[in-house]
C-alpha positions, -999 to +999 in steps of 0.1 A: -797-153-293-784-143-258-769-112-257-799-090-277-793-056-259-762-040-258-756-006-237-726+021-232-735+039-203-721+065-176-703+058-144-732+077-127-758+057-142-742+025-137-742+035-100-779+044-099-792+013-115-765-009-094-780+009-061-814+000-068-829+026-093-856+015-108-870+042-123-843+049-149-831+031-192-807+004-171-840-011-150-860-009-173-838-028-201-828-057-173-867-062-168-867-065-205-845-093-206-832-126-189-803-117-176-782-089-176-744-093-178-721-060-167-685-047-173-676-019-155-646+000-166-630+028-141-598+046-138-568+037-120-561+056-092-530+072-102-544+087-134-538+123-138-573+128-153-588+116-117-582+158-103-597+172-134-631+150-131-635+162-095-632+122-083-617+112-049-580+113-052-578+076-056-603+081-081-638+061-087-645+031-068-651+001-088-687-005-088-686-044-089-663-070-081-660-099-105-681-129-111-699-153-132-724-121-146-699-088-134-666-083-146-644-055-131-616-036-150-590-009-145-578+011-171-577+050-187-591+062-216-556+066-233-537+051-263-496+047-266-479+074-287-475+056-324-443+046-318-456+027-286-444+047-255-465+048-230-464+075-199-462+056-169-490+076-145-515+056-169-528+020-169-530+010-210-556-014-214-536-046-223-536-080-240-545-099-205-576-075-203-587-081-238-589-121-237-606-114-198-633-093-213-635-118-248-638-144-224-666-130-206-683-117-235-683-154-252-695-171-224-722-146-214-735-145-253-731-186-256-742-189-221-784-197-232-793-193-264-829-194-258-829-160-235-826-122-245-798-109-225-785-076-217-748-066-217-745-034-197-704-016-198-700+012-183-671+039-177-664+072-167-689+087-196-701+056-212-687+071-248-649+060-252-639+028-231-675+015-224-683+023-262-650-001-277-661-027-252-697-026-265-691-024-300-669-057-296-695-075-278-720-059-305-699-075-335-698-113-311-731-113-309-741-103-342-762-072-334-773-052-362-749-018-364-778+006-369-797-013-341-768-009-319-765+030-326-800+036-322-794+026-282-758+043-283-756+070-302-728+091-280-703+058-283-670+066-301-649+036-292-614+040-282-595+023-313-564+007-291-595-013-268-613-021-299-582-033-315-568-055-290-606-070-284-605-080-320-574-092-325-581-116-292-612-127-307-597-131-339-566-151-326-593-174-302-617-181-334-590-194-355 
């Protein structure tokens, strides 16, 4: 088993534990384990939603650049209308996304069997964006639902991420 704890977490709390905090859940669950893997999902700067959360007007800062354990993303927390239109202030998390973040999620869950890794995914509220993103990895790695509930109770996955991870994974397993 590698990846044996996965967590949906807040931008804010990312930031803490990324900064050094070792007090808080994220430092203690990477002493916990071997290795702790993160995705870390923030907004694009032109979204509208950017004002309303009191962010910088570009919005967040990403709060790691990718590489072999960090993988950095840009997208909103937003769906296209059911006939697929899509407003153009957002980003839409796409199909190139999905197979970056299947593709990091295999190879961190295959990357050593033998260890108890951590998978940490954070966005603006670690419920929507994060919580697709951890629920995928939770399904890859074969985590038990109620286990993964028990450590993320607030998750409600954003259905178009979830979707699009799935049907990559899907398409890549086949």
């Amino acid at each position: 088993m590698s990846l044996a704890t996965i967590c949906a977490v807040p931008y804010e709390t990312m930031a803490a534990f990324l900064a050094g905090d070792e007090t808080g859940r994220l430092a203690s669950i990477a002493r916990a384990h071997g290795r702790t893997w993160i995705i870390s999902v923030t907004s694009a700067p032109t979204c509208p939603v950017n004002a309303f959360e009191a962010w910088p007007d570009d919005g967040p800062p990403p709060l790691v650049v990718d590489a072999e354990d960090r993988l950095a993303l840009v997208f909103d927390d937003v769906m296209p209308f059911d006939d697929g239109a899509r407003r153009p202030e957002y980003v839409y998390f796409d199909e190139a996304m999905a197979a970056r973040v299947v593709d990091f999620i295999t190879r961190a869950h295959g990357d050593d069997p033998t260890r108890r890794d951590a998978l940490l995914v954070n966005c603006h509220a670690g419920i929507s964006r994060s919580g697709a993103i951890a629920d995928f990895a939770r399904v890859v790695a074969g985590v038990p639902y109620d286990d993964f509930r028990r450590e993320n109770p607030q998750v409600v996955p954003n259905t178009w991420v979830r979707r699009l991870l799935l049907a990559r994974w899907t398409r890549e397993d086949a």
